[in-house]
C-alpha positions in Angstrom: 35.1 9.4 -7.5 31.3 9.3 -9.1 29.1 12.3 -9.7 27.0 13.5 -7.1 24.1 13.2 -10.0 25.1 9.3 -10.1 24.2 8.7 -6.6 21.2 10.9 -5.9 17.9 11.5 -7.1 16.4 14.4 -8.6 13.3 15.6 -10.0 14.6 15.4 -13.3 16.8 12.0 -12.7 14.9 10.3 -10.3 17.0 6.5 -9.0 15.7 3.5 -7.8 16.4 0.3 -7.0 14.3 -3.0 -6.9 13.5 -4.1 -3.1 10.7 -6.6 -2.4 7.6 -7.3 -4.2 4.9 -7.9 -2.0 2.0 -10.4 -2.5 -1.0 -9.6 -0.2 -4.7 -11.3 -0.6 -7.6 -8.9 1.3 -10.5 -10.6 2.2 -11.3 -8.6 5.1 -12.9 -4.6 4.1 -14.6 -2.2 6.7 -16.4 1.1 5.4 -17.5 3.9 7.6 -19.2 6.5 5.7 -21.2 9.8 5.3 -18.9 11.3 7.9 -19.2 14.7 9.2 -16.2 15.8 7.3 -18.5 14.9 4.4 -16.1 12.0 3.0 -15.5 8.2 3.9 -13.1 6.1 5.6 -12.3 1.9 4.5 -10.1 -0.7 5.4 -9.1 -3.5 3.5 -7.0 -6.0 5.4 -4.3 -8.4 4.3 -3.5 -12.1 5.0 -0.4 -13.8 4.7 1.4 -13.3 1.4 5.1 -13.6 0.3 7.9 -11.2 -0.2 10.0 -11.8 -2.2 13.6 -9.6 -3.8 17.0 -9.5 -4.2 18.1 -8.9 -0.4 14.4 -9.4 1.1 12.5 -12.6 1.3 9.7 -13.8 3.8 5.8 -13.3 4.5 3.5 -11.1 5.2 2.8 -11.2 9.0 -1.3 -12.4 8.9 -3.6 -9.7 10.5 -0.7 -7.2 11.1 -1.7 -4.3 8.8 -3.9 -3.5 5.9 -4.8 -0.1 3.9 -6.3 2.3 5.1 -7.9 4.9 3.2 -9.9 8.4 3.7 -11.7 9.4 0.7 -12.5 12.8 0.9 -15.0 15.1 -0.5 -12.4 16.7 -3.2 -12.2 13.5 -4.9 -8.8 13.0 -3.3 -8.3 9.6 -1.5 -5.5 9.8 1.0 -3.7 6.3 1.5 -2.3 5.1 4.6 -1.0 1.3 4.0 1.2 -0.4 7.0 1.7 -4.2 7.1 5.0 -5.9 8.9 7.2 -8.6 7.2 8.8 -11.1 8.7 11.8 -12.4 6.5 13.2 -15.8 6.6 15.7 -15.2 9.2 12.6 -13.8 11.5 13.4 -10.4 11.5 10.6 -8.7 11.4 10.3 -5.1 9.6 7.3 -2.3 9.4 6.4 -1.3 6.1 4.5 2.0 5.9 3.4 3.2 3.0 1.7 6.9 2.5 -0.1 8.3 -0.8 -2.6 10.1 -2.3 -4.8 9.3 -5.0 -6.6 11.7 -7.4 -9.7 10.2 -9.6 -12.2 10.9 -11.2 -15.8 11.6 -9.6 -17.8 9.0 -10.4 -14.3 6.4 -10.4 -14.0 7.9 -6.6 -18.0 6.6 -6.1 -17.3 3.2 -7.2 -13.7 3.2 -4.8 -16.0 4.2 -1.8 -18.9 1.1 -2.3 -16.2 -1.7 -3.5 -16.0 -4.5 -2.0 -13.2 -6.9 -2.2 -13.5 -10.6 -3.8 -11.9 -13.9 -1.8 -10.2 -15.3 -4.3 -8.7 -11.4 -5.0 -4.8 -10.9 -4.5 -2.9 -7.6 -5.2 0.5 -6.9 -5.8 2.9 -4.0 -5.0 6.6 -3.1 -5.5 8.3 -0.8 -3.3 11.6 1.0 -3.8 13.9 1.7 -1.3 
């Protein structure tokens, strides 16, 4: 019988494994700002993209999700992504994503008044 330390993570040994990387293009960004919590809100939103893994393949589902983000006055941005897949066999899965990012003050400025290019595509990886 393996370890328990094989199988599980831990601060010290953390394991992951590979699941889909996820190609997204955002064309689409929404800014509301000098709220009365004193920070900002945006959205950027994604359009159909690819998936693509070892067990996962399939698209992005266009207009189903985007990122969210509340920057707030601490120069913490709080990240709220959600978009849904749909794989080849058309299952369709939810993929929510929370975070928070820490930068640097005038880094947090430039975050808060960007605005995202057409031609612009970002990846991410996710682990599950």
């Amino acid at each position: 019988m393996q370890d328990l330390e094989e199988l599980f993570s831990t601060r010290d040994t953390p394991r992951f494994k590979f699941a889909p990387q996820i190609r997204l293009r955002f064309t689409r960004l929404q800014t509301l700002t000098h709220l009365p919590s004193g920070g900002a809100r945006s959205a950027v939103y994604g359009d159909c993209r690819e998936s693509s893994g070892p067990r996962l393949q399939g698209t992005a589902v266009p207009s189903s999700g985007g990122d969210y983000a509340c920057f707030r006055p601490d120069d913490t941005a709080v990240l709220d992504a959600r978009y849904m897949l749909q794989e080849q066999d058309g299952t369709l899965i939810l993929l929510p994503n929370k975070g928070f990012l820490w930068v640097r003050p005038c880094r947090m400025r430039t975050m808060t008044c960007a605005r995202p290019r057409p031609s612009r595509s970002a990846s991410a990886s996710t682990t599950g």
